[in-house]
LOBABA-64767 format. One record per residue (C-alpha): residue in three letters; x, y, z. Coordinates in steps of 0.25 Angstrom, whole numbers, plus 5000, padded with zeros to 4 digits. Example, Ala and Ser with C-alpha at 12.3 -4.5 7.8 and 13.67 -1.06 7.14 Angstrom:
  rest    c1    c2    c3
   ALA  5049  4982  5031
   SER  5055  4996  5029
This chain:
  rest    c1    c2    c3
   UNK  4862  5364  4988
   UNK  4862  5359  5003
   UNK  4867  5344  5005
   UNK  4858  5335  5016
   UNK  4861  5333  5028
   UNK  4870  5319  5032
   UNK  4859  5308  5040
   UNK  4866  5309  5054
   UNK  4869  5294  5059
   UNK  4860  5287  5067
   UNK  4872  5285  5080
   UNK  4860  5274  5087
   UNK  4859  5265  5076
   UNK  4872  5264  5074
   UNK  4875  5262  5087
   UNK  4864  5251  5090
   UNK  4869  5242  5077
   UNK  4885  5245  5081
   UNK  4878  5238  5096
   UNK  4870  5226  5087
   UNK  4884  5223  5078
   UNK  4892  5222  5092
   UNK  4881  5213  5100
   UNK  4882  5205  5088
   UNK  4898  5203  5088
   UNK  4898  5202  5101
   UNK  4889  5191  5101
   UNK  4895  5186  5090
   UNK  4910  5187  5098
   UNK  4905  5181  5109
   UNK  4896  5169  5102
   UNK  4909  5165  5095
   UNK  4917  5166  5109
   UNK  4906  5158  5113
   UNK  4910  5146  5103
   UNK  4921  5147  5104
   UNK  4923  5146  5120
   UNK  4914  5134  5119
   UNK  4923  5128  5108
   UNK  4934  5131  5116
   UNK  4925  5124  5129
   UNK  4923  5113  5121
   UNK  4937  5110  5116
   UNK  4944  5113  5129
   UNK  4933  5107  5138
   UNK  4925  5096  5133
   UNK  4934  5090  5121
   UNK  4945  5094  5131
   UNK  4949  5077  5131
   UNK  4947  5076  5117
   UNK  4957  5088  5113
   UNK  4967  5086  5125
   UNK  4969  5070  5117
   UNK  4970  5074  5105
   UNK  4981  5086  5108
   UNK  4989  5075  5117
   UNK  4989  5064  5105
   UNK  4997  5076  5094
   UNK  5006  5078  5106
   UNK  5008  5063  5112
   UNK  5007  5051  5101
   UNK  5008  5036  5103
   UNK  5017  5030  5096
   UNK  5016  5015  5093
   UNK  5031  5006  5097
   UNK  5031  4995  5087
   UNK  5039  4983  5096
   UNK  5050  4976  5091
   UNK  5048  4963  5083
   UNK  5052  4951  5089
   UNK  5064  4944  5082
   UNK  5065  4929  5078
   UNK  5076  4918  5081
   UNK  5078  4903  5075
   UNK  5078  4891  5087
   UNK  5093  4895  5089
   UNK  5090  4911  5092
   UNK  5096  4915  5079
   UNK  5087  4928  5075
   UNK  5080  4926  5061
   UNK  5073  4938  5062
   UNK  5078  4951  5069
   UNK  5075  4967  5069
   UNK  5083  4977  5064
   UNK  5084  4993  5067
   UNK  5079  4999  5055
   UNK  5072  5014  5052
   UNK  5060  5015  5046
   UNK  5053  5026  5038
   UNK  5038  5030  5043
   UNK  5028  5039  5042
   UNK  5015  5045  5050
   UNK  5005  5049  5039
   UNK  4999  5059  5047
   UNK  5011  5068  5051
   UNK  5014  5069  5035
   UNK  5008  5081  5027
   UNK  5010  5076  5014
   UNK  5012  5061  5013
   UNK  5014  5060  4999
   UNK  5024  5072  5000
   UNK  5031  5063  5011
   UNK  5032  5049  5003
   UNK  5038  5056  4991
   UNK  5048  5062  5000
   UNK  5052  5050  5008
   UNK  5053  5042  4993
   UNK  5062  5053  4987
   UNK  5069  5053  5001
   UNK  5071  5040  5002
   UNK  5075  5038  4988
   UNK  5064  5027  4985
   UNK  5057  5024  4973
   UNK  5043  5032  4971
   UNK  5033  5019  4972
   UNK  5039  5020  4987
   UNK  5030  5033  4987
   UNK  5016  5024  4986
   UNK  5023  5013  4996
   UNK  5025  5025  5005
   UNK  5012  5028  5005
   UNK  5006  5016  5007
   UNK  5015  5014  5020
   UNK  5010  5026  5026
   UNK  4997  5021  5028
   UNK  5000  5007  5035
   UNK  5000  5012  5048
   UNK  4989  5009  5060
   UNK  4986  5022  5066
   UNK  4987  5037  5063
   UNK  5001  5043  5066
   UNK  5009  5029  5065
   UNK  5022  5029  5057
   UNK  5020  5020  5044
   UNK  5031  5014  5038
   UNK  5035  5019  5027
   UNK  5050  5012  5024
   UNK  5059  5002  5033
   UNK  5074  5002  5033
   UNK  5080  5015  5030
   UNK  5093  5016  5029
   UNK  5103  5028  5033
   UNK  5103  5036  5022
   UNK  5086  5036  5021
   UNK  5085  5039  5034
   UNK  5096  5051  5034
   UNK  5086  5055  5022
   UNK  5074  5054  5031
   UNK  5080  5062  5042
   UNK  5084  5074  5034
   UNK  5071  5075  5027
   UNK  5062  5073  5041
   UNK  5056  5088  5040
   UNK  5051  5085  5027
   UNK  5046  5070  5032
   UNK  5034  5073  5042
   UNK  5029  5060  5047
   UNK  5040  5051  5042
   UNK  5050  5044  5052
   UNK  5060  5037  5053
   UNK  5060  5026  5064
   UNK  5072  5016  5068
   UNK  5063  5003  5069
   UNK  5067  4988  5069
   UNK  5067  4981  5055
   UNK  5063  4964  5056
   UNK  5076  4958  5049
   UNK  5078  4943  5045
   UNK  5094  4939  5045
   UNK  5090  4925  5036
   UNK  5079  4932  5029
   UNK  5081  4921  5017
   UNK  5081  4909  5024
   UNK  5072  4912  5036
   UNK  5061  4919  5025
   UNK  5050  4912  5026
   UNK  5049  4906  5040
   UNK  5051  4920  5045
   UNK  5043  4927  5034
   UNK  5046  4942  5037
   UNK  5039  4956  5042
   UNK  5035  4965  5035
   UNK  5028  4980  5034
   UNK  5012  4979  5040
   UNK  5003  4981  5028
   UNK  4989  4987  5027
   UNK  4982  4973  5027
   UNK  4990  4970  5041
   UNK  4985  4983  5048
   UNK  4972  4979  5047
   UNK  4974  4966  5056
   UNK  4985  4971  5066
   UNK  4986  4975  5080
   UNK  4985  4992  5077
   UNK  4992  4993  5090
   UNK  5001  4984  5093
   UNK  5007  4985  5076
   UNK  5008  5000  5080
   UNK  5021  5004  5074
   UNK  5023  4991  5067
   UNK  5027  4991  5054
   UNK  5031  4977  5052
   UNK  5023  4963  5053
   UNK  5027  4949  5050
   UNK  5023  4944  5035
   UNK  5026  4929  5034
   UNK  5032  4917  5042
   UNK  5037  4919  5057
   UNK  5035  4934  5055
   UNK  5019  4932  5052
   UNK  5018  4921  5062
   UNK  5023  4928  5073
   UNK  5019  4941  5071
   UNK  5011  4944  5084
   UNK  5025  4939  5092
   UNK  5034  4945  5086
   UNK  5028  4958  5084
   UNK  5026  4962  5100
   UNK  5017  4974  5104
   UNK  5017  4988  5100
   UNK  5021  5000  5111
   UNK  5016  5014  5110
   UNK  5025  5027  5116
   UNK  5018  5041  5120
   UNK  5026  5052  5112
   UNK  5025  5067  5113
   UNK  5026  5073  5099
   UNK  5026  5088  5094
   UNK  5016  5095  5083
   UNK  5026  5087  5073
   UNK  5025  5073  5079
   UNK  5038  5073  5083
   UNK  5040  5065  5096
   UNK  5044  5075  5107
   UNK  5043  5063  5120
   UNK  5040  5051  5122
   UNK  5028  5051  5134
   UNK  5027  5036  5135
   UNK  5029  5022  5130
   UNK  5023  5007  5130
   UNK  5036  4998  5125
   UNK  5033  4988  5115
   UNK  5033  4973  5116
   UNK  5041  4967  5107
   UNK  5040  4955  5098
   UNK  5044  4941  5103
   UNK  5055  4934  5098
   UNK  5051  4922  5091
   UNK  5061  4910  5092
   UNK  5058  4900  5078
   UNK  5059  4885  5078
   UNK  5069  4889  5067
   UNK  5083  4884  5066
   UNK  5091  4893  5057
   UNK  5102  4886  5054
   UNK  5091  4875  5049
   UNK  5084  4885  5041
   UNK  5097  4891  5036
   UNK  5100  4876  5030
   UNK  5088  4874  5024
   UNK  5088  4887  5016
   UNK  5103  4882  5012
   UNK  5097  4867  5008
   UNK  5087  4873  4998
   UNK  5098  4882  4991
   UNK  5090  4891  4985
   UNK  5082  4879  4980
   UNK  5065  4880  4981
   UNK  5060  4872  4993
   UNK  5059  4872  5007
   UNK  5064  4864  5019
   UNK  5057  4863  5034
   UNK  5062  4857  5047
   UNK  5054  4853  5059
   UNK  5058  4847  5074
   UNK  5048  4837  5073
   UNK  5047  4836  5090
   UNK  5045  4850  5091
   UNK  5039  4857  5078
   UNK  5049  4868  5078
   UNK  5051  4871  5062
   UNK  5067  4872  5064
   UNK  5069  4877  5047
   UNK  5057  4881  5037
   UNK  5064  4885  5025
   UNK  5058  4891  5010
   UNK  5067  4893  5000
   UNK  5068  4902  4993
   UNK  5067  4913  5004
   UNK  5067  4927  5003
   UNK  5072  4940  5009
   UNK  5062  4943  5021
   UNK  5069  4956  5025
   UNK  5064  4962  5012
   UNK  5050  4962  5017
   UNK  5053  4967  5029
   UNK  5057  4982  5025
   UNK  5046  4980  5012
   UNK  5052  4971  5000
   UNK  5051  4981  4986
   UNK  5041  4977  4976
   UNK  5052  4972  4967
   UNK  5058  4960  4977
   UNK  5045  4957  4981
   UNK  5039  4955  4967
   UNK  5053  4948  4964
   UNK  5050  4937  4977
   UNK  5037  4936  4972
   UNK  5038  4933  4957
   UNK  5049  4923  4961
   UNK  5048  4909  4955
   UNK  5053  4903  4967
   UNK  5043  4909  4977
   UNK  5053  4915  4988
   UNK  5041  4921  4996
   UNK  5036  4906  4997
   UNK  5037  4899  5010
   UNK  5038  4885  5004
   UNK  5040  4879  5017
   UNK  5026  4881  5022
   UNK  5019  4886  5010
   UNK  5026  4877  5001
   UNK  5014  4865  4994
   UNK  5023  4853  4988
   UNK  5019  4839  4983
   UNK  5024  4830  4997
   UNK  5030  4819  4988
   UNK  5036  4807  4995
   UNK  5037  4814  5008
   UNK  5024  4810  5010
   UNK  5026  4797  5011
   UNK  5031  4794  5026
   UNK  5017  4802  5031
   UNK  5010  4792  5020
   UNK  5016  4780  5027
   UNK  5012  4785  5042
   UNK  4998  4786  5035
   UNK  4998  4772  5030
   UNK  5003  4767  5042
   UNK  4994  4772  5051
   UNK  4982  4770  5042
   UNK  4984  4753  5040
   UNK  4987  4756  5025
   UNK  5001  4752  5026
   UNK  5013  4744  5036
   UNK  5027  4746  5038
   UNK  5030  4731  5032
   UNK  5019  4732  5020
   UNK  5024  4731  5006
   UNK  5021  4736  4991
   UNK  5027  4733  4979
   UNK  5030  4745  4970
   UNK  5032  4743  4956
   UNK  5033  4759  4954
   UNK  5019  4762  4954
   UNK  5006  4764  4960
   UNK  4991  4759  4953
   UNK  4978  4762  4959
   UNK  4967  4750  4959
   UNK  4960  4751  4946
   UNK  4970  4761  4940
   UNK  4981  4761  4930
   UNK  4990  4773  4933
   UNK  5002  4770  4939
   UNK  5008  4779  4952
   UNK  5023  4778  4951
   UNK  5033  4776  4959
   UNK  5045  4786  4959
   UNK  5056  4772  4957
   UNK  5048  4768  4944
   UNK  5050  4754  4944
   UNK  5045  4754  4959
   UNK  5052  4750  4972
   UNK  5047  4736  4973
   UNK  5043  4731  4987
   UNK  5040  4742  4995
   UNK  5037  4745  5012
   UNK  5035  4756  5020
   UNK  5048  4761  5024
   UNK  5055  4758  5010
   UNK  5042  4767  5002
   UNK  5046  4778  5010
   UNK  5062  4775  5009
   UNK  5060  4774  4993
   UNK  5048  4784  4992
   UNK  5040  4772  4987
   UNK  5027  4779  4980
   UNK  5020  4766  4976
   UNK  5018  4764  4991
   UNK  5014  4777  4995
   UNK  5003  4774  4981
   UNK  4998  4763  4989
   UNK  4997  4769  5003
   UNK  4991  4782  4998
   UNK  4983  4775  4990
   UNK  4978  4766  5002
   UNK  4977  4777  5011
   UNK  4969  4787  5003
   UNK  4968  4802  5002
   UNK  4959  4805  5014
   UNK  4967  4797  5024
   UNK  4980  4801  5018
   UNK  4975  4818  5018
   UNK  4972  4812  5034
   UNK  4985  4807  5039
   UNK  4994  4817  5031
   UNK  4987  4829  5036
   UNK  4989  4823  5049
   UNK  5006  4826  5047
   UNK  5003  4841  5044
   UNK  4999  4840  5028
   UNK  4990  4847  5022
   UNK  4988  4857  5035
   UNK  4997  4869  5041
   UNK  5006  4862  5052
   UNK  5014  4874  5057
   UNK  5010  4883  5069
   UNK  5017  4894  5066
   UNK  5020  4896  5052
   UNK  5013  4905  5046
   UNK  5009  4903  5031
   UNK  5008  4888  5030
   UNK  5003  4882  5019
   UNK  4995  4868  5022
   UNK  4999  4863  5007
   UNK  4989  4852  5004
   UNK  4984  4836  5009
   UNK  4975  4833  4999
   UNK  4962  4827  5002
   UNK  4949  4821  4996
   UNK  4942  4831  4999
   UNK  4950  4843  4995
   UNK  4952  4838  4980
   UNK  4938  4838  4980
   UNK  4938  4853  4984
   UNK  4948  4859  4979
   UNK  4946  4852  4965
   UNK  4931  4843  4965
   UNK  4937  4831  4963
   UNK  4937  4816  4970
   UNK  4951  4813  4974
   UNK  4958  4800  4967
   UNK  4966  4791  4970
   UNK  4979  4795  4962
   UNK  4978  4807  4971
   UNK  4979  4799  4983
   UNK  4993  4792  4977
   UNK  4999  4805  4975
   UNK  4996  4810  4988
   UNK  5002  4796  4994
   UNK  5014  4801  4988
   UNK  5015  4817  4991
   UNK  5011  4819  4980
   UNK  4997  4826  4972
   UNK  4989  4836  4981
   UNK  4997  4835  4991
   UNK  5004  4846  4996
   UNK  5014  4850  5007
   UNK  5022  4859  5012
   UNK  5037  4857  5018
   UNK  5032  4861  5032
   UNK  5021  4851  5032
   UNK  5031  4840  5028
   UNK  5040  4845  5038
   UNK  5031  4844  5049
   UNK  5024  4831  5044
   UNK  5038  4825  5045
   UNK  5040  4831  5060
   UNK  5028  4824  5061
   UNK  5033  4811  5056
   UNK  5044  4811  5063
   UNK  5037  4813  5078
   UNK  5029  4800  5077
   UNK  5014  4809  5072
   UNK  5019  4820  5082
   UNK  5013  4832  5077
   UNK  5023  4846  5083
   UNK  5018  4858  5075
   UNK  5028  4865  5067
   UNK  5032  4878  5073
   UNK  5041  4890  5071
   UNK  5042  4898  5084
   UNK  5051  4892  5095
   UNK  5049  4902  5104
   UNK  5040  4916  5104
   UNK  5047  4925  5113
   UNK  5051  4917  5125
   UNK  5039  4908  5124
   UNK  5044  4894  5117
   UNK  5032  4888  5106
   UNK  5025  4877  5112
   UNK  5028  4863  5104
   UNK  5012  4858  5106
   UNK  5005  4869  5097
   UNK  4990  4871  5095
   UNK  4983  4864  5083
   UNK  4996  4852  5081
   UNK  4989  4842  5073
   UNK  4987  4828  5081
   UNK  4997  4817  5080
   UNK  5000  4807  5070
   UNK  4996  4793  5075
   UNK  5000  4780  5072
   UNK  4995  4767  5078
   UNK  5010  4760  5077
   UNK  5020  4770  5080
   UNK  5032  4763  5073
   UNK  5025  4766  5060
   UNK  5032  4779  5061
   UNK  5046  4771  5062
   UNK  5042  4764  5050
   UNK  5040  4777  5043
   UNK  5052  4784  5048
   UNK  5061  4772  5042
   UNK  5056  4773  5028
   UNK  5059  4787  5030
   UNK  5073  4786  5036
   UNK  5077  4775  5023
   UNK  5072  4786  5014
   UNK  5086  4793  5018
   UNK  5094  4779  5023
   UNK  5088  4768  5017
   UNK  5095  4761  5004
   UNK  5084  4765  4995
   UNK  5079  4780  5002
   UNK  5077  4789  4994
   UNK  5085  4800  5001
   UNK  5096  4791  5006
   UNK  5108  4801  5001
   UNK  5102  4811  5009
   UNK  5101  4800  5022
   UNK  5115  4797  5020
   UNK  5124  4799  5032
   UNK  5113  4802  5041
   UNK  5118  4802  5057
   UNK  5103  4803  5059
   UNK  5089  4795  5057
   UNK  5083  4805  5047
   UNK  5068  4801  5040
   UNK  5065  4807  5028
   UNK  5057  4806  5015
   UNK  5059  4812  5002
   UNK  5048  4817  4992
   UNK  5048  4822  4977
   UNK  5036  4830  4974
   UNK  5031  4831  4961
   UNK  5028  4846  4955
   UNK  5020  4842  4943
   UNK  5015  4826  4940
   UNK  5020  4817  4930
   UNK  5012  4809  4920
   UNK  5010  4792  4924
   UNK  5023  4789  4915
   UNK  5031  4803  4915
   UNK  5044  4802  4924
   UNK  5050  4814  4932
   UNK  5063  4820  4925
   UNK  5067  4833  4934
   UNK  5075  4838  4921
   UNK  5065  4839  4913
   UNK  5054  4848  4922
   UNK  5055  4862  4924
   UNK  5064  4864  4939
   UNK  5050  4868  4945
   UNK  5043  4855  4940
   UNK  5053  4846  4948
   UNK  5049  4841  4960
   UNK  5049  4844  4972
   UNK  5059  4837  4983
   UNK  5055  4836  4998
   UNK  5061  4828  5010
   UNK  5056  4825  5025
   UNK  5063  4820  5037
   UNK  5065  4819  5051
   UNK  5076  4818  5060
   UNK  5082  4810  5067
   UNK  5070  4799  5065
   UNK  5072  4794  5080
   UNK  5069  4809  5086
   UNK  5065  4819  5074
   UNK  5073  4832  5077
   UNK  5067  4838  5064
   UNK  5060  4835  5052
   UNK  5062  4842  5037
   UNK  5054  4844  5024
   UNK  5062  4848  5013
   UNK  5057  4852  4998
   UNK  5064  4858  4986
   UNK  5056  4862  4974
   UNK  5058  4855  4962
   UNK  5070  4848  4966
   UNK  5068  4834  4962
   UNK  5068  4821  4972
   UNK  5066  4824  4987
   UNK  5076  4815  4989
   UNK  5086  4821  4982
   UNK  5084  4836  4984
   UNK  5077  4838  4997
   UNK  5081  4825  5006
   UNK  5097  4830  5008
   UNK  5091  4844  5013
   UNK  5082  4838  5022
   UNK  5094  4831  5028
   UNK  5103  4841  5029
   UNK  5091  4849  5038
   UNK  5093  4836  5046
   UNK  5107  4835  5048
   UNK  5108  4848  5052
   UNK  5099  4849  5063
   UNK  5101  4837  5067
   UNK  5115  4837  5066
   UNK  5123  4851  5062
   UNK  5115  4861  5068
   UNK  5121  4861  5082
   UNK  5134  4860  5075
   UNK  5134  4874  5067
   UNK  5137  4864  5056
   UNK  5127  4866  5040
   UNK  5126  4855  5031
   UNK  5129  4858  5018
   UNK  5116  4862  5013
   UNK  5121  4861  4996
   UNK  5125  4846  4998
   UNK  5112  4843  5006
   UNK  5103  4847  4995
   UNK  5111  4837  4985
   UNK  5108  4823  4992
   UNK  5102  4814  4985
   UNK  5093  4802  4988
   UNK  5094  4790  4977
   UNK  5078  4788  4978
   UNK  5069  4798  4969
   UNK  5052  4797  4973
């Protein structure tokens, strides 16, 4: 059978849909050309700045320069604190690919403990702005470094930078008035200069450091730098140098501090010493201290938990933070009061059996000398530390005027102008006991205030500059630490010095200043082993601070209470009385008798800047803690 024919093609057809398909693509082609020409328009035209900005900041970077803290020097130019070439470990998160990957490795490399890991990590994100360095680690030695070096093609992002490290040569001893710098933390970010703490890893923490902070740390620089895909620094297109820090010169003498730290032996307490004509604090020493320069590089939880679980509180400034009954040294700023208030004369006369009645009230107030010390002035109350006197005034007086004159020497307030944490301990008052505890105040309480004792509360510094201010006749010079910022000397008139002290008769301060003088020359003064062999006139008062109160008829036996139940021992001075070259507070915890245990170190502060300092010569700091006076308060 035939097979049909095979339907020929239809060559048109075909040809006008192979015409269609190629309009189509060629419309197609073009349409896309179209896109992306004018992408390409767009990019290379009108987002030309944008682009051209972007492609020169991967090439050229600005790198902050941190400048070089400024150092500090005692009265003599003797550098307390200094900086040190040092290389630290850093890291800019956004060149590492794999950060955890990267912490591990510098742990392992390093040879640290894993916790470091963690640390590491929080590090990394204390910086200010994308692509600066955060640091990681301070103080590598030779060995981590040659480390760092052989691993660097494994280590994208991390560098190692040569850097200068604060360090303190008298960390110990100059602990607490320096305080110390340490790594800028997350809470500090928020409140700093972003630009000029560019590159800066360190800010001051506590004392001078803190204070000063703005002088000592200068202003930051930049430099333009050329860098390849990698980051890595090809050239160096431009710079703006920084400014470095000031140099501060302190009041401080360190030979004087030096002594202090060396009078306290180790024992809890704290010594201050003030030029009374001037204000410069010439020695502000806490013992016990601790070892700044740990805090520098980052102190390990360990030593830091061990500093603060300590029982005798190195990490406290007891010199300006420290709150302590006043005791008899009290007494002189009571007698100006009386004085100047018509309360008391110079000639007047009490009789002391060896105790103290309010009208209408049976208790008795006791006098330290039991049986009393019969007929007692002025000048021999404050020789002897009389308390029946001092009863009577206070009880004259009452509170509100005594809160009144007192706070007029510095109590109960801040005094210095450049110390920073100050405490303002506490001058009791009517009207704070009624809001701190909604209760009247009685009259008892104004006898134990009468004697520094009770609520009232100061601090060695503000004894120290009470006495200063003694000594200058009510002059009031505010206590100061900086001698000299940079090339620029520290004014001796500063803002906001509290007025003067007046008195109608000026020779009541001679009155006063001979009661304190007996106290350490007169036949019955109760420090006159510490007085003797004065080549000076030196005024002083001692004062036994009570930790914990006795009953009406309990007696105080030191060998019976716990070693922190003791009391407390203080001493003031001035010296020489006729032109007061200095003024010192000294208090030794739990020590016992002020005249006993804080009235020879007070005196061998004297000699020796009075006498021994300009010699090279020391005092024998072991022997001046053992004079003794014959008197007790």
């Amino acid at each position: 059978m035939r097979q049909p024919r095979d339907t020929l093609k239809n060559t048109e057809q075909e040809l006008r849909i192979f015409r269609w398909r190629s309009l189509l693509a060629v419309v197609v082609v073009l349409l896309l050309t179209g896109l992306l020409a004018g992408r390409l328009c767009y990019l290379q035209v009108v987002q030309h700045e944008v682009y051209s900005t972007r492609s020169e900041k991967n090439r050229v970077r600005v790198e902050p320069l941190p400048p070089t803290r400024g150092l500090i020097y005692d009265r003599n130019g003797v550098l307390l604190a200094e900086n040190r070439p040092t290389y630290n470990l850093t890291l800019v998160r956004e060149r590492v690919d794999d950060l955890d990957q990267t912490l591990s490795l510098l742990v392992d490399l390093l040879e640290l403990p894993e916790d470091r890991v963690e640390a590491f990590r929080e590090r990394s994100r204390q910086r200010q702005r994308p692509f600066q360095p955060a640091l990681l680690m301070s103080d590598l030695d030779e060995e981590q470094i040659a480390r760092l070096a052989v691993n660097r093609h494994r280590l994208p992002g991390v560098e190692v930078q040569a850097q200068l490290l604060r360090y303190y040569p008298d960390a110990e001893i100059m602990s607490h008035v320096l305080g110390y710098v340490g790594r800028i933390n997350a809470e500090e970010l928020q409140d700093l200069d972003a630009g000029n703490y560019a590159g800066t890893h360190f800010i001051g923490k506590t004392g001078v450091e803190r204070f000063y902070e703005e002088a000592l740390h200068g202003q930051a620089g930049l430099r333009k730098v050329e860098t390849n895909a990698r980051g890595r620094v090809l050239r160096e297109l431009g710079r703006t140098d920084p400014v470095p820090g000031k140099n501060l010169t302190l009041t401080l003498d360190k030979g004087l501090q030096h002594l202090a730290v060396e009078l306290l032996d180790g024992r809890r307490g704290a010594i201050v010493a003030v030029a009374p004509q001037t204000g410069e604090i010439l020695a502000m020493a806490s013992v016990p201290g601790f070892d700044t320069n740990q805090f520098v590089t980052g102190i390990d939880v360990d030593s830091y938990r061990a500093l603060q679980q300590d029982i005798d509180l190195p990490l406290f400034n007891r010199a300006i933070r420290g709150s302590y009954p006043a005791g008899s040294t009290i007494k002189p700023f009571m007698a100006i009061t009386g004085l100047r208030d018509g309360e008391i004369t110079p000639g007047e006369v009490i009789y002391d059996p060896g105790y103290y009645q309010l009208p209408n009230d049976s208790r008795r107030y006791r006098n330290w000398l039991r049986w009393g010390h019969g007929r007692v002035d002025l000048e021999r109350a404050l020789a002897v530390s009389n308390n029946t006197y001092f009863y009577s005034l206070a009880h004259e007086l009452g509170i509100d005027r005594i809160h009144d004159s007192l706070s007029q020497f510095g109590f109960g307030q801040r005094v210095a102008a450049d110390v920073a944490g100050e405490s303002s301990a506490l001058l009791p008052s009517r009207e704070w006991k009624r809001a701190r505890f909604n209760q009247p105040w009685y009259p008892g309480e104004t006898l134990s205030v009468g004697i520094g004792q009770g609520y009232l509360q100061i601090t060695p510094l503000q004894l120290a500059t009470a006495t200063a201010v003694l000594a200058n006749r009510g002059d009031w010079v505010k206590p100061r630490l900086a001698l000299k910022i940079g090339d620029e000397p520290v004014p001796t008139e500063l803002p906001d010095t509290p007025p003067d002290v007046e008195l109608d008769n000026p020779d009541w301060w001679d009155r006063v200043y001979s009661g304190m003088e007996k106290v350490l020359s007169g036949r019955e003064g109760t420090a006159r082993r510490a007085g003797a062999g004065l080549e000076y006139r030196m005024a002083g008062k001692s004062g036994t601070a009570q930790v914990f109160s006795l009953g009406q008829d309990e007696r105080y036996n030191a060998d019976e209470l716990k070693e922190r139940l003791r009391d407390h021992a203080l001493f003031t001075a001035f010296a020489p009385v006729e032109d007061p070259q200095i003024a010192v507070s000294v208090i030794v915890e739990n020590a016992g008798g002020g005249s006993h245990h804080a009235a020879g170190l007070a005196r061998a502060m004297t000699d020796y800047w009075l006498l021994e300092r300009h010699h090279g010569e020391s005092p024998d700091a072991r022997s001046a803690g053992d004079d003794a006076g014959e008197g007790e308060e």
